[in-house]
MDAnalysis code that builds the backbone (N, CA, C; Angstrom):
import MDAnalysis as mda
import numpy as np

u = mda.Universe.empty(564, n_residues=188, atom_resindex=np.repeat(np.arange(188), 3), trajectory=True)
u.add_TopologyAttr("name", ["N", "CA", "C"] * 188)
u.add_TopologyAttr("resid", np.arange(1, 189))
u.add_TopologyAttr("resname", ["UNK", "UNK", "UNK", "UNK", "UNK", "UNK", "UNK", "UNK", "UNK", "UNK", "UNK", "UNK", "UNK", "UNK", "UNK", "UNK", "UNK", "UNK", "UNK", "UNK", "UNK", "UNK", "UNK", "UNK", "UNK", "UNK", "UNK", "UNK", "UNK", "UNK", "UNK", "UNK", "UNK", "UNK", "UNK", "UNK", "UNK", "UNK", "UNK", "UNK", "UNK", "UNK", "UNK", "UNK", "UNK", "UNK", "UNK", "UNK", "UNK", "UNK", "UNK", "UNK", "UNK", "UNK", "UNK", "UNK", "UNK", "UNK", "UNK", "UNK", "UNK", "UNK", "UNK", "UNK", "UNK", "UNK", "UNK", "UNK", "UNK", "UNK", "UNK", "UNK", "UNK", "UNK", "UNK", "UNK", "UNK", "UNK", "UNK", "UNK", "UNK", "UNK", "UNK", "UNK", "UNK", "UNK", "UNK", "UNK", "UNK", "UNK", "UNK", "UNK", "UNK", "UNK", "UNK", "UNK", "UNK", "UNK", "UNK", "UNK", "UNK", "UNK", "UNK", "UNK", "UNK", "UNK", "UNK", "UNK", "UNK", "UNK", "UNK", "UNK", "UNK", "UNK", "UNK", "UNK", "UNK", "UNK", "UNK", "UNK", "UNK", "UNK", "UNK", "UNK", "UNK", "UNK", "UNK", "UNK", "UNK", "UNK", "UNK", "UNK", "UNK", "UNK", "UNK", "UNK", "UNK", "UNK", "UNK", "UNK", "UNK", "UNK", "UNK", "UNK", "UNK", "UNK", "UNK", "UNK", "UNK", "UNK", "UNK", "UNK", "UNK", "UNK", "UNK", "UNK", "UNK", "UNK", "UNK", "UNK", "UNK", "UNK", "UNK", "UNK", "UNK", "UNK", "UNK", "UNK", "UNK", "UNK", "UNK", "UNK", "UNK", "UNK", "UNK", "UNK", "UNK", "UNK", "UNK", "UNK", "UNK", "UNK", "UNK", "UNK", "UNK", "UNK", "UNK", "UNK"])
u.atoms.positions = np.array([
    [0.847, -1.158, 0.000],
    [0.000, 0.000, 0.000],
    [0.891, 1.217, 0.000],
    [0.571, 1.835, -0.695],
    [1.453, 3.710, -1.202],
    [0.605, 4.922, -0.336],
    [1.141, 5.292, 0.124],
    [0.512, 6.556, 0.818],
    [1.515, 8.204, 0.404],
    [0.741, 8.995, 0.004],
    [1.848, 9.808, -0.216],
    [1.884, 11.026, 1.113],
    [2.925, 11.015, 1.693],
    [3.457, 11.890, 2.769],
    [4.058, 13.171, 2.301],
    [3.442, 14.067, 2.681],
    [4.458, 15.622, 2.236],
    [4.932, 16.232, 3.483],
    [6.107, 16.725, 3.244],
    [7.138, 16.949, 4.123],
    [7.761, 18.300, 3.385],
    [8.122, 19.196, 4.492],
    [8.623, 20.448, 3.941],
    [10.145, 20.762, 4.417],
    [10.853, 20.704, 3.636],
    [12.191, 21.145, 4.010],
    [12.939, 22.228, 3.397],
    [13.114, 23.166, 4.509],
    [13.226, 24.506, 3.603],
    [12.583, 25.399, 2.551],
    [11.321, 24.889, 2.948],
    [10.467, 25.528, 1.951],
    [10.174, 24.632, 0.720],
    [11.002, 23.687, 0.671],
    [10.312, 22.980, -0.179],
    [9.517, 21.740, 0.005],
    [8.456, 21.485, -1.310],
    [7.502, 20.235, -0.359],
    [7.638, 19.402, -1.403],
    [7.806, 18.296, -0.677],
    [8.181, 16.642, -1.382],
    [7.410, 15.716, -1.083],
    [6.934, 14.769, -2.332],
    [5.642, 13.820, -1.771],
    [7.013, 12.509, -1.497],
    [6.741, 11.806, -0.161],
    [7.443, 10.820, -0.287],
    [6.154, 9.163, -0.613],
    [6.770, 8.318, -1.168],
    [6.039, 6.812, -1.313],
    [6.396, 5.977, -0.635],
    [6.052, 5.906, 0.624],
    [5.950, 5.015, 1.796],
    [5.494, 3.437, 1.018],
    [6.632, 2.267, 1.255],
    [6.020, 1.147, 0.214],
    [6.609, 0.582, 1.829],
    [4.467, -0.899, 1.978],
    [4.501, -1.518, 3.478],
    [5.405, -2.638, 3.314],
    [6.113, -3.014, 4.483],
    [6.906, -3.348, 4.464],
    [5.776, -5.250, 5.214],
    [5.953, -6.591, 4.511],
    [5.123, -7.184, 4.995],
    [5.938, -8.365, 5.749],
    [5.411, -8.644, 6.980],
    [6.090, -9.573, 7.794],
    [5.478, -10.798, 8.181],
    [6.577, -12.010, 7.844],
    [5.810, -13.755, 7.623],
    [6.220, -13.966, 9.345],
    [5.646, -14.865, 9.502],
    [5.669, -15.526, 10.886],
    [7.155, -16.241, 10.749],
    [7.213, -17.042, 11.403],
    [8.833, -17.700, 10.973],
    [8.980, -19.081, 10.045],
    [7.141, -19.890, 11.170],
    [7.260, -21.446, 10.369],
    [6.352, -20.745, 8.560],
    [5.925, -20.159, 8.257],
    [5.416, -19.692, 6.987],
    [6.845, -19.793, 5.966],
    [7.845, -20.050, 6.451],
    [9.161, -20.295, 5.391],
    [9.205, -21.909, 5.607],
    [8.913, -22.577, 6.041],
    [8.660, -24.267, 6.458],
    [8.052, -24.564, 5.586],
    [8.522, -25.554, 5.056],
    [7.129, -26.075, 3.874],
    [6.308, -27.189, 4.443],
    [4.850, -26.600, 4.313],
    [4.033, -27.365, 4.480],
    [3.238, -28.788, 4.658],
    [3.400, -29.722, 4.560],
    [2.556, -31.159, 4.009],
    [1.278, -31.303, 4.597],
    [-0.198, -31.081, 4.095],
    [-1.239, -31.761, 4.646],
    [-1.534, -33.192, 4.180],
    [-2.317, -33.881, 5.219],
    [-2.195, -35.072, 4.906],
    [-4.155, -34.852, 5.232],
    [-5.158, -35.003, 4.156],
    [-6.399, -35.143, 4.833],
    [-6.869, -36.212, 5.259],
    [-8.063, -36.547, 6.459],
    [-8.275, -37.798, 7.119],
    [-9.219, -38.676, 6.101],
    [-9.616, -37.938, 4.725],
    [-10.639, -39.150, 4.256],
    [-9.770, -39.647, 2.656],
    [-8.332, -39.493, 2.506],
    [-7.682, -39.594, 1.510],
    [-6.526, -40.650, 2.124],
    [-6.619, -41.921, 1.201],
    [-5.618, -42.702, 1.534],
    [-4.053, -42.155, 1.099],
    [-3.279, -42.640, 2.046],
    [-3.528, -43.315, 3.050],
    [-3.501, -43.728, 4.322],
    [-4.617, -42.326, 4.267],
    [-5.011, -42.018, 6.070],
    [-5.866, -43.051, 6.645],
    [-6.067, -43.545, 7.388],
    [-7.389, -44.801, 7.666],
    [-8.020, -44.220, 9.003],
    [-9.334, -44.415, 8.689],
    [-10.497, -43.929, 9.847],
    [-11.132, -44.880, 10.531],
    [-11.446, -45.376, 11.541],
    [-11.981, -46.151, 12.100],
    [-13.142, -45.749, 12.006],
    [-14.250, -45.967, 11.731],
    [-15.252, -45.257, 11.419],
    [-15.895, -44.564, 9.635],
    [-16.653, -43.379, 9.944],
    [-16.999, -43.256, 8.756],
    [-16.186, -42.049, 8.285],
    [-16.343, -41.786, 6.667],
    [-16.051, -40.430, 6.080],
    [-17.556, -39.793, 5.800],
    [-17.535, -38.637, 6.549],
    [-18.682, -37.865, 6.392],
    [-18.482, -36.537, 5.946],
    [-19.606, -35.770, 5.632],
    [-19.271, -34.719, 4.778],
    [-20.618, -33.570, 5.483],
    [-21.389, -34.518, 6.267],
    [-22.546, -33.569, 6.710],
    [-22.082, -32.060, 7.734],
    [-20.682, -32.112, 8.149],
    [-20.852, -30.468, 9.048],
    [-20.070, -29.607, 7.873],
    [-20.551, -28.414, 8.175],
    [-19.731, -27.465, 6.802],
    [-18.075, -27.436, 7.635],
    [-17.497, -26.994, 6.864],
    [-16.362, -26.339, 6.552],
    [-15.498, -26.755, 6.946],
    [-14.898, -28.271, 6.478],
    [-13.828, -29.016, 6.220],
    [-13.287, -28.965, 5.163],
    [-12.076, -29.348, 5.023],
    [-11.384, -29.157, 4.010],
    [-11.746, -30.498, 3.274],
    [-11.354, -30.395, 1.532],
    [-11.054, -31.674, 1.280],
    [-12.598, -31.938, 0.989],
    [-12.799, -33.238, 0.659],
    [-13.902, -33.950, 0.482],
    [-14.576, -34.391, 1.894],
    [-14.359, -34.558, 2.833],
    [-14.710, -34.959, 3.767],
    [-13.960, -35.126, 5.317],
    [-14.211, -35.528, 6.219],
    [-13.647, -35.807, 7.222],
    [-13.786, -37.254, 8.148],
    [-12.964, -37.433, 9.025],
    [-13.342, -38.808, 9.629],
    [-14.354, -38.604, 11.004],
    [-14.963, -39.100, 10.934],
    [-16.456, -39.327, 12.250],
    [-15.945, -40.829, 12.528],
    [-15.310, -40.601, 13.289],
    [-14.565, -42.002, 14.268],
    [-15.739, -42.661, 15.138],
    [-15.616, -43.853, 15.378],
    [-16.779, -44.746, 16.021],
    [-16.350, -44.375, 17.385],
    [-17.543, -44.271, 18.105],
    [-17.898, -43.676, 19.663],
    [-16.999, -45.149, 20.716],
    [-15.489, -45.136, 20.324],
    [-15.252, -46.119, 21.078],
    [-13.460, -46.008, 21.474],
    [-12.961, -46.229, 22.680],
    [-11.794, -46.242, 23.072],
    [-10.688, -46.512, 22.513],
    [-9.562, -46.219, 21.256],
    [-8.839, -47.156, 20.822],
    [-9.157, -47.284, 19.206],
    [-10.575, -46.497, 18.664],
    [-11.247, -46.377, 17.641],
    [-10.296, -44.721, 16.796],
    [-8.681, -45.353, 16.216],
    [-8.072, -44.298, 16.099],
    [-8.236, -44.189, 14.314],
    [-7.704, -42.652, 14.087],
    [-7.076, -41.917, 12.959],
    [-5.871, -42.498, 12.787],
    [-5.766, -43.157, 11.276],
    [-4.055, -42.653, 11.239],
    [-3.824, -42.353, 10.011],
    [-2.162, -41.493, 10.145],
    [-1.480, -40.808, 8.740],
    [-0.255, -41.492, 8.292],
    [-0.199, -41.799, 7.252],
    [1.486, -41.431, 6.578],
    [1.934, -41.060, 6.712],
    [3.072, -40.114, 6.849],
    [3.624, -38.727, 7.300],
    [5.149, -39.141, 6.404],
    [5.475, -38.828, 5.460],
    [6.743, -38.980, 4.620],
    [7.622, -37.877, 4.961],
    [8.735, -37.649, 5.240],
    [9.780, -36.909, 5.499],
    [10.954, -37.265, 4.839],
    [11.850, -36.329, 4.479],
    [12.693, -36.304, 3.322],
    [13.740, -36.223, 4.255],
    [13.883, -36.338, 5.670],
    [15.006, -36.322, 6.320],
    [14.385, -36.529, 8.009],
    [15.110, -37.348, 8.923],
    [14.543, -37.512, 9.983],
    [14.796, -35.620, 10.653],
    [13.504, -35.415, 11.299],
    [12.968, -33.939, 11.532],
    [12.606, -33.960, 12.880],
    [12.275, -33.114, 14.008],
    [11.097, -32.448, 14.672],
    [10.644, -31.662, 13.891],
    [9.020, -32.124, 14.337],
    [8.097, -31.410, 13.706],
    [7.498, -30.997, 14.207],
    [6.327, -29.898, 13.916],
    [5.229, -29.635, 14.389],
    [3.957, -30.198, 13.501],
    [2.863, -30.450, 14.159],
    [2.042, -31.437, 13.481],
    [1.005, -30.681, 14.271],
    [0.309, -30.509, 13.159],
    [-1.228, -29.558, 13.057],
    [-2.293, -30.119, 12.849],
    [-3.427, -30.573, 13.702],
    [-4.681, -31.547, 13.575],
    [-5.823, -30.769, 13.873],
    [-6.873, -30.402, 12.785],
    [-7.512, -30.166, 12.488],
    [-8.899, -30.853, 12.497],
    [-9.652, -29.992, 14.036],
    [-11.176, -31.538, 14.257],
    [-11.847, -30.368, 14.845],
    [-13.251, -31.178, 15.234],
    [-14.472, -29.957, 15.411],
    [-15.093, -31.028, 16.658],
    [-15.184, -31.184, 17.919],
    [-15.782, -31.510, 18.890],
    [-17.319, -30.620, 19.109],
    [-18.356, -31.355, 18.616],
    [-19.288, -30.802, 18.566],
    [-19.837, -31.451, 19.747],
    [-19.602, -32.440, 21.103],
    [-20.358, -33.730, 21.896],
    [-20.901, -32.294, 23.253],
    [-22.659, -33.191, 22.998],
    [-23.822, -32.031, 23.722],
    [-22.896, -32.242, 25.130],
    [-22.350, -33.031, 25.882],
    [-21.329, -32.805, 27.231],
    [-20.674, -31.293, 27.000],
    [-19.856, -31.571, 25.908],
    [-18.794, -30.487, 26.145],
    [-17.299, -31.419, 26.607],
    [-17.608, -31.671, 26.848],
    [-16.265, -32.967, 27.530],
    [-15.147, -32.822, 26.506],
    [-14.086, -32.965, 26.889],
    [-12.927, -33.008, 26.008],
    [-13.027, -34.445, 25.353],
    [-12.385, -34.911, 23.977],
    [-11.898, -36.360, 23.706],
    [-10.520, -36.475, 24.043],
    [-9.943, -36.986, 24.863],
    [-8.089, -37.280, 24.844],
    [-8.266, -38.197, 23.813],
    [-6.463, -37.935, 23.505],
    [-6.467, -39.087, 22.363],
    [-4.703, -39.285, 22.262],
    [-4.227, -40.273, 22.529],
    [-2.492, -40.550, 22.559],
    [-1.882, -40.341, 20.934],
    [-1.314, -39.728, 21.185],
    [-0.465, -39.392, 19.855],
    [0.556, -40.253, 19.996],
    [0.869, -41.375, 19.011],
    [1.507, -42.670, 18.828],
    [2.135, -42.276, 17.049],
    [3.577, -42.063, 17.442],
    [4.148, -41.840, 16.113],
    [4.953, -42.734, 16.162],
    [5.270, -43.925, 14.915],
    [5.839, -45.068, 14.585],
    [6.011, -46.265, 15.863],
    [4.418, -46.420, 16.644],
    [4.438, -47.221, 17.245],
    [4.438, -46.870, 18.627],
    [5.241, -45.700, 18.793],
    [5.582, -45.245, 20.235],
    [4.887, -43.806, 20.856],
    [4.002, -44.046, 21.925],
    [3.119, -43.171, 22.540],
    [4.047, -41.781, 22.837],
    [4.040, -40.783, 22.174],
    [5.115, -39.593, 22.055],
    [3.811, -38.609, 23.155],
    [2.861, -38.677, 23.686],
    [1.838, -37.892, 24.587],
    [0.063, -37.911, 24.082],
    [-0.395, -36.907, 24.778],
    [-1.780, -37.237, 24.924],
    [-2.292, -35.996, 24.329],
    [-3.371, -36.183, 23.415],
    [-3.081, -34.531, 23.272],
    [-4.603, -34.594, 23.529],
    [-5.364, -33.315, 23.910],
    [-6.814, -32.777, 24.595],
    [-7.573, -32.237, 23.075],
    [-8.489, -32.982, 22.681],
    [-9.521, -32.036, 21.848],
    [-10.776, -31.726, 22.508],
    [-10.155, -30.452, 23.279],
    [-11.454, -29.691, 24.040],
    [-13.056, -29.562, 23.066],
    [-13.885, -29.579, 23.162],
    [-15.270, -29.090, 22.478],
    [-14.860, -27.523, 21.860],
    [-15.603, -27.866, 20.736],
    [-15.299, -26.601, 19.984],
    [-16.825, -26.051, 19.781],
    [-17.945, -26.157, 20.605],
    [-19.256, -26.463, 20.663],
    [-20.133, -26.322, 19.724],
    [-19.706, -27.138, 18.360],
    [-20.444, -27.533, 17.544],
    [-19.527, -28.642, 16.375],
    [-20.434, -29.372, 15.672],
    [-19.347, -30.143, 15.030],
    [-18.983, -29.174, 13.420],
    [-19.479, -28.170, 13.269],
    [-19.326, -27.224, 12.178],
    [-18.519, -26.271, 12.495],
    [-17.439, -26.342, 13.868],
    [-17.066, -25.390, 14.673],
    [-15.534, -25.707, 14.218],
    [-14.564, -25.677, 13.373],
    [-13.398, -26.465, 13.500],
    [-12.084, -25.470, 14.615],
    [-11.145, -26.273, 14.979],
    [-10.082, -25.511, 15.444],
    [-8.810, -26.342, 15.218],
    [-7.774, -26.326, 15.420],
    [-6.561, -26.794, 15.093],
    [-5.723, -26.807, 16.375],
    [-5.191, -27.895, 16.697],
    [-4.053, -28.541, 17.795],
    [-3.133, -28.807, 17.157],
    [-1.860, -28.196, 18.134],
    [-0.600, -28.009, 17.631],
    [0.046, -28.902, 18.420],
    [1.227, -29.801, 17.879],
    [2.253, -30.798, 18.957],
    [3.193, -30.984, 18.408],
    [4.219, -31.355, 18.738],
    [5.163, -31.276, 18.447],
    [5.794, -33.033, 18.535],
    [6.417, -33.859, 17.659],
    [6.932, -34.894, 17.338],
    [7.988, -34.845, 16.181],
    [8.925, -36.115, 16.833],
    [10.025, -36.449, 15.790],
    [9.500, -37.492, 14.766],
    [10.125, -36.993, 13.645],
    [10.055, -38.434, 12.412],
    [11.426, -38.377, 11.926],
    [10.850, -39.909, 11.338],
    [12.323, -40.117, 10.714],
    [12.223, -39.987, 9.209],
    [12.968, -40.143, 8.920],
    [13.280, -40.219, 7.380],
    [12.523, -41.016, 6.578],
    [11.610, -40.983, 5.532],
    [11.260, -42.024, 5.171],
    [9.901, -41.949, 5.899],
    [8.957, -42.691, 5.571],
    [7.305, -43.201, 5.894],
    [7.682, -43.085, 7.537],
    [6.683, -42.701, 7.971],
    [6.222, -42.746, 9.503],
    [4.953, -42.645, 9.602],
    [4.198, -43.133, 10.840],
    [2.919, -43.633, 11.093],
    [2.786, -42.650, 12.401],
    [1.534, -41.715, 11.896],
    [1.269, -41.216, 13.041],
    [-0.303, -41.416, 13.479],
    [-0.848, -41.409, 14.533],
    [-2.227, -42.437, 14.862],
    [-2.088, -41.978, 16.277],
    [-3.455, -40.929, 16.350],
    [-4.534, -40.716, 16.968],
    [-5.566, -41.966, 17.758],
    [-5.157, -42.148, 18.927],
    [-5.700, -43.190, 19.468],
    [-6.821, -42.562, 20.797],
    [-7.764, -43.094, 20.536],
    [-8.837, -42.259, 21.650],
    [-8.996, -42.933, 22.863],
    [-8.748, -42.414, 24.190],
    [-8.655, -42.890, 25.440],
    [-9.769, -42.982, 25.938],
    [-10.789, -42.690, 25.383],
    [-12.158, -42.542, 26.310],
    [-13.516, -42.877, 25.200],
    [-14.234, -43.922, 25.824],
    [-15.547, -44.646, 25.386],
    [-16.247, -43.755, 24.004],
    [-16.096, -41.916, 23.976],
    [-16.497, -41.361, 23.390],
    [-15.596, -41.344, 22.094],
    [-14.480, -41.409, 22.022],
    [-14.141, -41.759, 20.801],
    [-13.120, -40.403, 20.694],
    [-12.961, -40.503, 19.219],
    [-12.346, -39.130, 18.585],
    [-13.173, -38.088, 18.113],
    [-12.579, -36.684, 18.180],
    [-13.475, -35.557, 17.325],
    [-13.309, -36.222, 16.456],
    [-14.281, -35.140, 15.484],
    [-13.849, -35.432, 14.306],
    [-12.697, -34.561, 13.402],
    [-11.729, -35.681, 12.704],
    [-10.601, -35.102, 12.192],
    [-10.722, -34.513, 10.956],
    [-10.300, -33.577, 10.650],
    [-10.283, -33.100, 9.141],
    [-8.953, -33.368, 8.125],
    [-7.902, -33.287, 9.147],
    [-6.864, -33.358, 8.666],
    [-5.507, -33.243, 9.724],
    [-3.933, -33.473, 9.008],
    [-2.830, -33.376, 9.518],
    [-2.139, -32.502, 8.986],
    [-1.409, -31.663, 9.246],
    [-0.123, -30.731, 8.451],
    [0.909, -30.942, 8.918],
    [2.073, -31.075, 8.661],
    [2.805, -31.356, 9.073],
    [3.844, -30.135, 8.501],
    [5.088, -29.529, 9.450],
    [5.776, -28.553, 8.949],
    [7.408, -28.664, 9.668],
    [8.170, -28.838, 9.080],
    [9.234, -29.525, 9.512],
    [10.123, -28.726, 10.556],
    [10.556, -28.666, 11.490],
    [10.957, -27.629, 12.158],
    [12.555, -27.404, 12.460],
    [13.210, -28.587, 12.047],
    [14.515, -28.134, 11.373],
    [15.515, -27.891, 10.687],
    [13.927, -26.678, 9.594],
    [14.276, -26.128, 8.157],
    [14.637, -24.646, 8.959],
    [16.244, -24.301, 8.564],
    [16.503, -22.712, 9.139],
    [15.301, -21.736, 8.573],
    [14.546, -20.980, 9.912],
    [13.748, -20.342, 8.933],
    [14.120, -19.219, 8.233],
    [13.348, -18.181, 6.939],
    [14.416, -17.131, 6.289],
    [14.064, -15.904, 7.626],
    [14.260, -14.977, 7.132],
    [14.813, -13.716, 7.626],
    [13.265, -13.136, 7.858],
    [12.578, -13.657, 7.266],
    [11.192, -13.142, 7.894],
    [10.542, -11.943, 7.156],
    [11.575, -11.464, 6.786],
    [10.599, -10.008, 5.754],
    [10.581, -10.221, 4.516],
    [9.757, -9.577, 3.794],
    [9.551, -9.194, 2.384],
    [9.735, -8.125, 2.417],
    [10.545, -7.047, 1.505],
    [10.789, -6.039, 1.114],
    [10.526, -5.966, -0.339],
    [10.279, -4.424, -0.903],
    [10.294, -4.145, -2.062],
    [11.459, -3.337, -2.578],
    [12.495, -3.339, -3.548],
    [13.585, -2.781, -3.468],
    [13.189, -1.763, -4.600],
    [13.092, -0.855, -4.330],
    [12.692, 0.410, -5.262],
    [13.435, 1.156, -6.094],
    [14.797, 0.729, -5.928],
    [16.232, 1.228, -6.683],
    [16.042, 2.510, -6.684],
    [15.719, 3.148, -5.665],
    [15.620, 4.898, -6.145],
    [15.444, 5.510, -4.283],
    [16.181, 6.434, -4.553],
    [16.070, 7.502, -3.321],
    [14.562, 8.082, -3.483],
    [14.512, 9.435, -2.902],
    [13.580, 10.465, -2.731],
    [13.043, 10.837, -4.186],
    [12.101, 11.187, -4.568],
    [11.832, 12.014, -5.551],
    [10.903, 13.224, -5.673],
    [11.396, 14.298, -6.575],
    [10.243, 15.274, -6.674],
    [10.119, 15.390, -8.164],
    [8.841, 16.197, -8.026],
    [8.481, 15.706, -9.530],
    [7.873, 17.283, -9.518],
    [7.928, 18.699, -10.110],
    [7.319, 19.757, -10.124],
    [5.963, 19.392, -10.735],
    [5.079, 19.932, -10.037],
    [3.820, 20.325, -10.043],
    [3.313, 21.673, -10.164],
    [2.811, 22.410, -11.065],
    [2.562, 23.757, -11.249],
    [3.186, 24.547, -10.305],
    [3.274, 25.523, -9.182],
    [4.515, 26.221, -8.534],
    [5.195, 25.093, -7.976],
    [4.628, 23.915, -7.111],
    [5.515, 23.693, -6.309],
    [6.082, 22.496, -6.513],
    [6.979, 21.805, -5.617],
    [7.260, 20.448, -6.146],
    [6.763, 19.324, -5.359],
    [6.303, 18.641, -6.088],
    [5.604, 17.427, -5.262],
    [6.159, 16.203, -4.830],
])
């Protein structure tokens, strides 16, 4: 966005072009991977449904109302990483009750992570955790600790976290100092 600023120096007036200067977060230089829950080869215990709005993708997984009734992903990595891993579900249950659910990457219970109620199942939000992979295929699987099962999942992202991130800005390089440009008496 250009805004023009006038400024007087010595009597004379100069429009300057203020150009915004725009700033990325750090993981936004990380490259991305989503993995969605109704695209192999993710596997759902349960069904792929499509009835709450605003999932990504074709659909999402509606996991069966049962303990152990898990999500799981692929997760391919081009180099063994910590990651951050982004899960995407909508806890719509009339309780309100959280679903726990053990986050089990290549076999081994890495923690528990909380999908609080998001109080509706059209409601989505995103949980952030953090896990290592290795190089090569890894299995990550959402396992539900409690009779009620899993939210429902929409998806995984995965973003590798030790890619150096860049410098964080975008700049525009304008190759030019100040300018005035005369305008009938004065200069602009």
């Amino acid at each position: 966005m250009k805004q023009p600023i006038k400024a007087s120096l010595a009597g004379v007036t100069a429009a300057l072009l203020l150009t915004t200067v725009t700033a990325f977060t750090a993981d936004a230089s990380a490259a991305t991977t989503r993995y969605e829950a109704e695209t192999a080869p993710a596997q759902c215990q349960g069904t792929i449904d499509s009835d709450h709005a605003g999932y990504s993708g074709s659909g999402f997984c509606n996991g069966d109302s049962a303990a152990g009734a898990y999500a799981q992903f692929t997760v391919t990595a081009a180099d063994a990483a910590t990651a951050t891993l982004r899960i995407r579900f909508a806890n719509g249950a009339s309780s309100g009750a959280a679903r726990p659910a053990n986050l089990i990457v290549n076999g081994t219970t890495v923690g528990t992570v909380s999908f609080e109620s998001t109080g509706s199942w059209s409601t989505w939000s995103t949980k952030t955790v953090t896990a290592s992979l290795n190089a090569g295929s890894n299995t990550v699987r959402l396992d539900p600790t409690a009779d009620a099962g899993l939210p429902n999942i929409d998806y995984l992202e995965w973003a590798d976290d030790s890619e150096p991130p860049g410098d964080g800005r975008q700049m525009e390089n304008l190759g030019r100092g100040v300018v005035a440009v005369r305008s009938d008496s004065d200069s602009v």
